[in-house]
DRENKE-207623 format. One record per atom (N, C-alpha, C): x, y, z; atom name; residue number from 1; chain. Coordinates in Angstrom, 2 decimals, always signed. Example, Ala and Ser with C-alpha at 12.3 -4.5 7.8 and 13.67 -1.06 7.14 Angstrom:
! residues 2
((+13.19 -5.69 +7.80) N 1 A)
((+12.30 -4.50 +7.80) CA 1 A)
((+13.20 -3.30 +7.80) C 1 A)
((+12.85 -2.25 +7.08) N 2 A)
((+13.67 -1.06 +7.14) CA 2 A)
((+12.90 +0.03 +7.87) C 2 A)
This chain:
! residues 135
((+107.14 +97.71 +107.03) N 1 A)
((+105.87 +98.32 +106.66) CA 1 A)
((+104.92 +97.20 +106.24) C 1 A)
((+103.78 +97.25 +106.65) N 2 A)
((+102.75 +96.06 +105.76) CA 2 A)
((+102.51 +95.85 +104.65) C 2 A)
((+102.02 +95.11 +103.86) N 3 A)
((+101.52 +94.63 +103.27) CA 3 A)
((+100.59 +95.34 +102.43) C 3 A)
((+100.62 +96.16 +101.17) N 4 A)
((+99.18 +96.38 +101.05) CA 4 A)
((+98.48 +95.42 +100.07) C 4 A)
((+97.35 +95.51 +100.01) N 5 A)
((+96.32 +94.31 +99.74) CA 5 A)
((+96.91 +94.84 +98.30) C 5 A)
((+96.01 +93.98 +96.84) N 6 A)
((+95.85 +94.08 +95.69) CA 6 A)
((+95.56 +95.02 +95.41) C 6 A)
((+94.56 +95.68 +96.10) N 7 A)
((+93.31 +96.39 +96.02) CA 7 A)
((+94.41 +98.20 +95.01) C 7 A)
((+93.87 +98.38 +94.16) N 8 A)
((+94.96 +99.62 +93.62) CA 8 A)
((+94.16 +100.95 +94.08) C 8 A)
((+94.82 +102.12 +94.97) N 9 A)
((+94.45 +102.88 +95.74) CA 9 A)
((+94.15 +104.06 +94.89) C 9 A)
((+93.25 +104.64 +94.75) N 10 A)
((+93.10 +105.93 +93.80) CA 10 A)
((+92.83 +107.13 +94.74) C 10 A)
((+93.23 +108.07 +93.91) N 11 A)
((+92.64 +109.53 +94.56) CA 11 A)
((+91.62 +110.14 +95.21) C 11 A)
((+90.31 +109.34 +94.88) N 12 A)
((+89.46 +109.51 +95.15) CA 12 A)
((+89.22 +108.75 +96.55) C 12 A)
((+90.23 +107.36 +96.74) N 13 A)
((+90.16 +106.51 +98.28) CA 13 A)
((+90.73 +107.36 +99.14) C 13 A)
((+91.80 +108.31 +98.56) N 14 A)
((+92.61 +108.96 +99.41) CA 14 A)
((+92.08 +110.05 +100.16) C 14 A)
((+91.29 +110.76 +99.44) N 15 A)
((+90.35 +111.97 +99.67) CA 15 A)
((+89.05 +111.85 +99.90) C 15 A)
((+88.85 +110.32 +100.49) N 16 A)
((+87.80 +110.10 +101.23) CA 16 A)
((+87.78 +109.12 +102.36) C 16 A)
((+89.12 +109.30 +102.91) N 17 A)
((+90.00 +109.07 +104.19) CA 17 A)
((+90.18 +109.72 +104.91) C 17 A)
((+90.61 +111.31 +103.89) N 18 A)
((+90.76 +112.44 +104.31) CA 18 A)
((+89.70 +113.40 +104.91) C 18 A)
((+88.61 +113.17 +104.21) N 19 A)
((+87.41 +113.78 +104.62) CA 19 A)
((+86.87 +112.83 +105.98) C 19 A)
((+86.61 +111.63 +105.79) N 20 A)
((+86.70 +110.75 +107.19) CA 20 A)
((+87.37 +111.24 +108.64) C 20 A)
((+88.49 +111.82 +108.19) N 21 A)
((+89.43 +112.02 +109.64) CA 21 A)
((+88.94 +113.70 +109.83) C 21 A)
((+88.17 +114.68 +108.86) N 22 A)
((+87.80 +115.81 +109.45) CA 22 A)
((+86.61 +115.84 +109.68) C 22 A)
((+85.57 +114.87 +109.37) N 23 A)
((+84.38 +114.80 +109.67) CA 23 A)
((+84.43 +114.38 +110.98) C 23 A)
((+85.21 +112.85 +111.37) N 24 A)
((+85.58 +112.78 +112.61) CA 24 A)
((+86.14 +113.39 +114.08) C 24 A)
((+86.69 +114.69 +113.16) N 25 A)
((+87.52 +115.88 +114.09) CA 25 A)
((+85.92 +116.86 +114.41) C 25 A)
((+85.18 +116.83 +113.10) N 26 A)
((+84.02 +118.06 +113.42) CA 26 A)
((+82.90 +116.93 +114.67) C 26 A)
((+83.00 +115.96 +114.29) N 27 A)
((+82.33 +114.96 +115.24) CA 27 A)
((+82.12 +115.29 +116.93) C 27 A)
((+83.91 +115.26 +116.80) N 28 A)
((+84.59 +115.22 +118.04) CA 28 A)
((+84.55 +116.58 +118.58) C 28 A)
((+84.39 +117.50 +118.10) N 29 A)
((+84.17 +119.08 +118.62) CA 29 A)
((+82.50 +118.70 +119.39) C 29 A)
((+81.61 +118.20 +118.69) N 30 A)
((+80.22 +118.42 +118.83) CA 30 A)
((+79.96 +117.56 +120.26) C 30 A)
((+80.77 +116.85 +120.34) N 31 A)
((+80.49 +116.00 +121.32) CA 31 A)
((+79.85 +116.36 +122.65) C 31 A)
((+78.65 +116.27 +123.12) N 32 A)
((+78.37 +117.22 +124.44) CA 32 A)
((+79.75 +117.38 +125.26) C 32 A)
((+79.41 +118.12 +125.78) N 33 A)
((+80.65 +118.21 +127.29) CA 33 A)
((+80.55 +116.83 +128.61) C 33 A)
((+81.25 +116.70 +128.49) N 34 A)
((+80.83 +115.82 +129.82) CA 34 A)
((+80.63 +116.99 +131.02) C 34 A)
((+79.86 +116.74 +132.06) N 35 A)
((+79.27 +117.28 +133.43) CA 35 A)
((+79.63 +116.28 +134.18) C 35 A)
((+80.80 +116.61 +135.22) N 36 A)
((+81.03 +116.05 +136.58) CA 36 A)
((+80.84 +116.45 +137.33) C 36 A)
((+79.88 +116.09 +138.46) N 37 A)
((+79.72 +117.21 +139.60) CA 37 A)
((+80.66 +116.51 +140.88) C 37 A)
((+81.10 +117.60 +141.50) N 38 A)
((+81.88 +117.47 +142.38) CA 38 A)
((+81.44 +116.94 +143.79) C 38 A)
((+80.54 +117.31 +143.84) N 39 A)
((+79.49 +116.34 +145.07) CA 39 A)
((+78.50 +116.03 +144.87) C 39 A)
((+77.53 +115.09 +145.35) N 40 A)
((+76.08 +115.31 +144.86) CA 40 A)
((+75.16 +115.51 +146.27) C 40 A)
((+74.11 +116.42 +145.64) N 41 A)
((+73.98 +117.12 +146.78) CA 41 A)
((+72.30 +116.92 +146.50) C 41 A)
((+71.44 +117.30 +147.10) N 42 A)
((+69.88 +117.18 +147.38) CA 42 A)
((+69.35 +118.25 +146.64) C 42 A)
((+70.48 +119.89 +146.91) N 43 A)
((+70.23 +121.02 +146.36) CA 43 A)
((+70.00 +120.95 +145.01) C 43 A)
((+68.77 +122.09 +144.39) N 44 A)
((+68.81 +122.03 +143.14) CA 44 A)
((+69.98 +122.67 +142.07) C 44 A)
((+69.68 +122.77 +140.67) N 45 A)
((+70.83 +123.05 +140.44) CA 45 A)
((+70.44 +124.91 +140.36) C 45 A)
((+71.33 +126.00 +140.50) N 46 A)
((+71.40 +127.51 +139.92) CA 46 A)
((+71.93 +127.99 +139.20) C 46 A)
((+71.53 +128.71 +138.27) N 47 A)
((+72.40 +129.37 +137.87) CA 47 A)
((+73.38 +130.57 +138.48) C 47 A)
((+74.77 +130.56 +138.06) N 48 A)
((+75.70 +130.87 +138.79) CA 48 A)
((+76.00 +131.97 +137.99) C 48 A)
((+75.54 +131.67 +136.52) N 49 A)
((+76.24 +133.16 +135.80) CA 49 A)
((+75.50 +133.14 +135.07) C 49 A)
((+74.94 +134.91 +134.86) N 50 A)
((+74.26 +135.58 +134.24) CA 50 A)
((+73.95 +135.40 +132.39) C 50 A)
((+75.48 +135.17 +131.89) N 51 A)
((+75.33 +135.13 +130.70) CA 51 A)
((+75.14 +133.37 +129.81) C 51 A)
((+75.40 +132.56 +131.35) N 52 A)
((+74.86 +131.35 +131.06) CA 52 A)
((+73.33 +130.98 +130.13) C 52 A)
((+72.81 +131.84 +130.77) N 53 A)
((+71.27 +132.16 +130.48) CA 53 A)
((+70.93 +132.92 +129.72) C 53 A)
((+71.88 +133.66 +129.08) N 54 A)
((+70.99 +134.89 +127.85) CA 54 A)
((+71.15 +133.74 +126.66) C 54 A)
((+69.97 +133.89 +125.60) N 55 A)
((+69.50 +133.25 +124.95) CA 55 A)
((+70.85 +133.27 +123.59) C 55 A)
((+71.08 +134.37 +123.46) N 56 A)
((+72.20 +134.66 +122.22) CA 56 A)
((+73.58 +134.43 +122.78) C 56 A)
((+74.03 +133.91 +123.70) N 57 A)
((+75.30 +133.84 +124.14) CA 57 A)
((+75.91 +133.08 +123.35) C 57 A)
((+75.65 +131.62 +123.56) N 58 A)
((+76.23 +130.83 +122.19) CA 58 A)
((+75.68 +129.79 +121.70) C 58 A)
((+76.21 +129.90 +120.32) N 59 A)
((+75.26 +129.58 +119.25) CA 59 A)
((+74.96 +127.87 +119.93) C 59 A)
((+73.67 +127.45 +119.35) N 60 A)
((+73.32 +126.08 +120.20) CA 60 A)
((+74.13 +124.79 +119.61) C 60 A)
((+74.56 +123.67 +120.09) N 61 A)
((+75.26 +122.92 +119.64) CA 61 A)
((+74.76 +122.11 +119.42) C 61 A)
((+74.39 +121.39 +118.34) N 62 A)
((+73.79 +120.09 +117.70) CA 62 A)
((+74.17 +118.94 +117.69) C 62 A)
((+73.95 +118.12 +118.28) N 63 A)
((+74.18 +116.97 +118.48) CA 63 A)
((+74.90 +116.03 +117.65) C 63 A)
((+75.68 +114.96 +117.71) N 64 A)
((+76.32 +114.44 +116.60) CA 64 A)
((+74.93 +112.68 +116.33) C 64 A)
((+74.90 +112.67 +115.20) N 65 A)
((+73.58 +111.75 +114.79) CA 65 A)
((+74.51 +109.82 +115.18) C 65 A)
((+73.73 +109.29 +115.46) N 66 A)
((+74.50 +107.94 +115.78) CA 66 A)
((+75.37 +107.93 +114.36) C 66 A)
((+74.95 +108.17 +113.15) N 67 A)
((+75.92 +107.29 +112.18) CA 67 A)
((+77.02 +108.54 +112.32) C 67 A)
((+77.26 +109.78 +112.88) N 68 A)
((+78.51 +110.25 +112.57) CA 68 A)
((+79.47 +110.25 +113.70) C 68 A)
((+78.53 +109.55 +114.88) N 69 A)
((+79.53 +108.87 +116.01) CA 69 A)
((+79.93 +107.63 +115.95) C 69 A)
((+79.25 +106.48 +114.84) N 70 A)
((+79.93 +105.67 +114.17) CA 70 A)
((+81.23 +105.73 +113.34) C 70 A)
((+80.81 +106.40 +112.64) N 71 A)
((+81.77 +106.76 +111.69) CA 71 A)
((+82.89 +107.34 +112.18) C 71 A)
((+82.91 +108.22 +113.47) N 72 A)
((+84.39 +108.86 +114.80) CA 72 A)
((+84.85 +107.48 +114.90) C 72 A)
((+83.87 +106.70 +115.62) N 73 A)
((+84.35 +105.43 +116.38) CA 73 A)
((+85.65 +104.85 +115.47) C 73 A)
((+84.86 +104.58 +114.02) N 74 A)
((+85.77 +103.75 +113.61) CA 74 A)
((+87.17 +104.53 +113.05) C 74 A)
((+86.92 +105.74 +112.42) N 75 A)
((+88.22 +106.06 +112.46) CA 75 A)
((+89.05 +106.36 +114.11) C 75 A)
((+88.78 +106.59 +114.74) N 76 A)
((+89.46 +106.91 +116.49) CA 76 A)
((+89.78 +105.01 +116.55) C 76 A)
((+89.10 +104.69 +116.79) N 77 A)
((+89.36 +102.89 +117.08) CA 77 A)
((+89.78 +102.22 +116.18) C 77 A)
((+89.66 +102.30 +115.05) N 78 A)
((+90.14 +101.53 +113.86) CA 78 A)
((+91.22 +101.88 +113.37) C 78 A)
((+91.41 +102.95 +112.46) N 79 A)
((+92.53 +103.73 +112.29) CA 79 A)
((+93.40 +104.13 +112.19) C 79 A)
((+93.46 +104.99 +113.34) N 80 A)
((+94.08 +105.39 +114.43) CA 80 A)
((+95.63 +104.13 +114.77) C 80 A)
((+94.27 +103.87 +115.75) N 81 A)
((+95.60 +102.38 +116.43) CA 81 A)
((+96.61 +101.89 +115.01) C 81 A)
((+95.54 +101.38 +113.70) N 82 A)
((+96.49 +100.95 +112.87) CA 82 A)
((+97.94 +101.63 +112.71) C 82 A)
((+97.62 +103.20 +112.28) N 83 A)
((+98.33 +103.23 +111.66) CA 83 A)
((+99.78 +104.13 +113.25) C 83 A)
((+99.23 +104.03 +114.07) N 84 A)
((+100.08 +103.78 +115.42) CA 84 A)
((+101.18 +102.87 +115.48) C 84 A)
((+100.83 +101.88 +114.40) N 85 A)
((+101.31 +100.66 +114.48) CA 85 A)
((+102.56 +100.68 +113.40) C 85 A)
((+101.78 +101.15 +112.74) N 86 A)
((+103.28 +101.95 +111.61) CA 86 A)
((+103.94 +102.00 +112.27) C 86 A)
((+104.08 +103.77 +112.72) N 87 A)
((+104.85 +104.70 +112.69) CA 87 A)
((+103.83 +105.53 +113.72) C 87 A)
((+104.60 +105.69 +115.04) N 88 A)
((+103.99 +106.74 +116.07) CA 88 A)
((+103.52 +108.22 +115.61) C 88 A)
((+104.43 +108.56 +114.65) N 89 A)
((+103.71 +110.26 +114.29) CA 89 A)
((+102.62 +110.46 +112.98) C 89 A)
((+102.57 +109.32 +112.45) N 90 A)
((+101.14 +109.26 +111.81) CA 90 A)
((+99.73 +109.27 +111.83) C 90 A)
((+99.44 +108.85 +113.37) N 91 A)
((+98.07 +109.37 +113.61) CA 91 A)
((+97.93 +110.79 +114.31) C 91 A)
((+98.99 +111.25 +114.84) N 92 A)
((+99.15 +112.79 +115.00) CA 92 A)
((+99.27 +113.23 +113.73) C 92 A)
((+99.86 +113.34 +112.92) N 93 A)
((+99.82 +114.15 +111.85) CA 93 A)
((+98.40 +113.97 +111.31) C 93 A)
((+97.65 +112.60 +110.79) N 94 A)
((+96.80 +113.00 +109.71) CA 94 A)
((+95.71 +113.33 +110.90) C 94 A)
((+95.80 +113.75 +112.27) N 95 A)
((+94.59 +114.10 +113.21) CA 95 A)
((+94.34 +115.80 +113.28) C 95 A)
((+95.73 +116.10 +113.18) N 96 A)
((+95.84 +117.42 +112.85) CA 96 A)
((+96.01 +118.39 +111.97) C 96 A)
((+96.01 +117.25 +110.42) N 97 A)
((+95.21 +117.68 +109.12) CA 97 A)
((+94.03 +117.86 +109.00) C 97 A)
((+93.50 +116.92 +109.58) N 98 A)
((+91.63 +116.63 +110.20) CA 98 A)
((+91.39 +118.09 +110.63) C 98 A)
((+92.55 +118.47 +111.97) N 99 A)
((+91.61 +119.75 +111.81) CA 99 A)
((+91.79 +121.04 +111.57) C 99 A)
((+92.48 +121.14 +110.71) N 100 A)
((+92.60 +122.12 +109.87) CA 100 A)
((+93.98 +122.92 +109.65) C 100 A)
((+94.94 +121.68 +110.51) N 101 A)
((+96.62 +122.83 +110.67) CA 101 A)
((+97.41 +122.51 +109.67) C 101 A)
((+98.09 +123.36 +108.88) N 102 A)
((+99.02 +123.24 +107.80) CA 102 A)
((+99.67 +122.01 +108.47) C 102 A)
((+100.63 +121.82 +107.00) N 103 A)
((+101.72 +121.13 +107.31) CA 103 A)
((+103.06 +122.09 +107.67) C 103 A)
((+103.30 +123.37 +107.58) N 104 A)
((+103.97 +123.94 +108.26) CA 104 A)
((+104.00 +123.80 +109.70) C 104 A)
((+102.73 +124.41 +110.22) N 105 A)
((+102.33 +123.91 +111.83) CA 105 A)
((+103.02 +122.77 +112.15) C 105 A)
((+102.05 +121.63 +111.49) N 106 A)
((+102.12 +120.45 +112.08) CA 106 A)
((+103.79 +119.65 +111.70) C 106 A)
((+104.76 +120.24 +110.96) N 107 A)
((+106.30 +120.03 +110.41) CA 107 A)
((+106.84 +120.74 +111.98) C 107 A)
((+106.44 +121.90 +112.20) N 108 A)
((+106.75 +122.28 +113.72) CA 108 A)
((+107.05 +121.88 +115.18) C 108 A)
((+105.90 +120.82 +115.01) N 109 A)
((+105.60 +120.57 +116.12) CA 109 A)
((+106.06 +118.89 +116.10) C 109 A)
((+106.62 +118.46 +115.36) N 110 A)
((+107.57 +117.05 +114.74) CA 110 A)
((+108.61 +117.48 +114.66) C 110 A)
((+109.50 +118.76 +114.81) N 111 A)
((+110.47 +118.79 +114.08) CA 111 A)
((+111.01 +118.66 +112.67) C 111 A)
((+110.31 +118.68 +111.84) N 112 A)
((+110.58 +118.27 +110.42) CA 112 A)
((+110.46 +119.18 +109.46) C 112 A)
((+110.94 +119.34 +108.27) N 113 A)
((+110.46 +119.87 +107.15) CA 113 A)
((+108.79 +119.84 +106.76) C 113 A)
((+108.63 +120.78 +105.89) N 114 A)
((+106.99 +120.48 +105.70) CA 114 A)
((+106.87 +119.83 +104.96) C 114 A)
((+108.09 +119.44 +103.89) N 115 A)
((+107.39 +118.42 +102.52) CA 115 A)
((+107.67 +117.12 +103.63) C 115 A)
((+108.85 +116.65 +104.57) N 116 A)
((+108.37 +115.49 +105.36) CA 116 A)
((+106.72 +115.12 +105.89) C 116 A)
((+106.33 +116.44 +106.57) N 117 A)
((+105.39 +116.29 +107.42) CA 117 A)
((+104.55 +116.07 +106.46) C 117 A)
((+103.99 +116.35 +104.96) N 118 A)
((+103.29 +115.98 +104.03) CA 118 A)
((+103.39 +114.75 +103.38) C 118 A)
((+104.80 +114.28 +103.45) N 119 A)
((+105.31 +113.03 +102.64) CA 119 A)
((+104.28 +111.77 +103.82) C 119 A)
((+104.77 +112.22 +105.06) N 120 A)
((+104.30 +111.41 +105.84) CA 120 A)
((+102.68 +111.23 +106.24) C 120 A)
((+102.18 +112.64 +105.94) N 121 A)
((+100.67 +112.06 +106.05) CA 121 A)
((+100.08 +111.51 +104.42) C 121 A)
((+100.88 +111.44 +103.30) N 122 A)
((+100.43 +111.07 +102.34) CA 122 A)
((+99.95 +109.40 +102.56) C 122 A)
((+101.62 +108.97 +103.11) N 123 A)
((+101.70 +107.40 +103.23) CA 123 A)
((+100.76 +107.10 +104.15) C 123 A)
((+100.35 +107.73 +105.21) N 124 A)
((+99.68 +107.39 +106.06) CA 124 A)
((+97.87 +107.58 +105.63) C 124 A)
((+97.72 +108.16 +104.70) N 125 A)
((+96.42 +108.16 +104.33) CA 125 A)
((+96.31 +107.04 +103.51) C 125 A)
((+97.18 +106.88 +102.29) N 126 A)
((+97.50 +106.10 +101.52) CA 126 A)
((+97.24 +104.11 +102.05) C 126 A)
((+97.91 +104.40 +102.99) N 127 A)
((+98.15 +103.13 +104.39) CA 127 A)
((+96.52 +102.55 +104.55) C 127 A)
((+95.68 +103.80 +105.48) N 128 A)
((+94.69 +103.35 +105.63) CA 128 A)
((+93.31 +103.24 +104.56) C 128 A)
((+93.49 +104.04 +103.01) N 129 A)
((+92.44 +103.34 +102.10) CA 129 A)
((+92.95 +102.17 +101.57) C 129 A)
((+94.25 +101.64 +101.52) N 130 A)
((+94.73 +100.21 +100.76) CA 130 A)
((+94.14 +99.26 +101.91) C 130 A)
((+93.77 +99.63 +103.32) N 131 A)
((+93.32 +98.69 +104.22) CA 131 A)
((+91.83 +98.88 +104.11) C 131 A)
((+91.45 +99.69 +104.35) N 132 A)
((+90.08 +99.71 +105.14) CA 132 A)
((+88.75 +100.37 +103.57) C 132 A)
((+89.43 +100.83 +102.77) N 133 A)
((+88.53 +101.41 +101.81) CA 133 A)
((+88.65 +100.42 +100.82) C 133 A)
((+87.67 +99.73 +100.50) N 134 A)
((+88.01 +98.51 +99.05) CA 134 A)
((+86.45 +99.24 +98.81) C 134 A)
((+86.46 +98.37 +97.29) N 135 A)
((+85.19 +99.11 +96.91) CA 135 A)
((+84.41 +97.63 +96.00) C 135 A)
């Protein structure tokens, strides 16, 4: 396991790691869709379905602002990889705390107990404010 710095980790680093990785998850929902078109053609574009076009269909999606696609970046790129580097089921677990699944769920889908699947996203939050959160 690494190293952690001097730096002494408090509750408050922890639970604003935590909020980091669901802000990053709400980020990542907002993200436009990507549009691939399958040929490109001269034709304009149509609408193909009716309810594409009614005004109340669904609710409009707001864009994510550069600093909160910064802020994805670095937890997805920064992170992430680190704590990959651990231990492979740590950036799955605290990704799917991010968005919103128990640790029952997410003990499920690891095979594990839920106080494991909690033990393990503790260290792993823990991991990345002794690195990346100094104050």
């Amino acid at each position: 396991m690494p190293q952690a710095s001097e730096y002494q980790v408090t509750a408050e680093d922890m639970a604003y790691v935590v909020a980091r990785v669901a802000d990053a998850v709400r980020t990542c929902r907002h993200m436009p869709a990507e549009l691939v078109r399958a040929k490109m053609t001269s034709w304009p574009d149509f609408v193909k379905d009716y309810w594409r076009e009614l005004p109340d269909a669904l609710p409009p999606r707001v864009a994510p602002t550069p600093q909160q696609i910064t802020r994805m970046d670095e937890v997805i790129l920064h992170w992430l990889p680190y704590l990959a580097r651990v231990d492979s089921a740590y950036p799955r677990i605290v990704w799917a705390h991010g968005k919103g699944y128990g640790f029952r769920r997410i003990a499920a889908v690891l095979k594990c107990s839920k106080s494991t699947a909690h033990t393990h996203h503790l260290n792993a939050v823990y991991l990345v404010a002794a690195r990346y959160v100094k104050k």
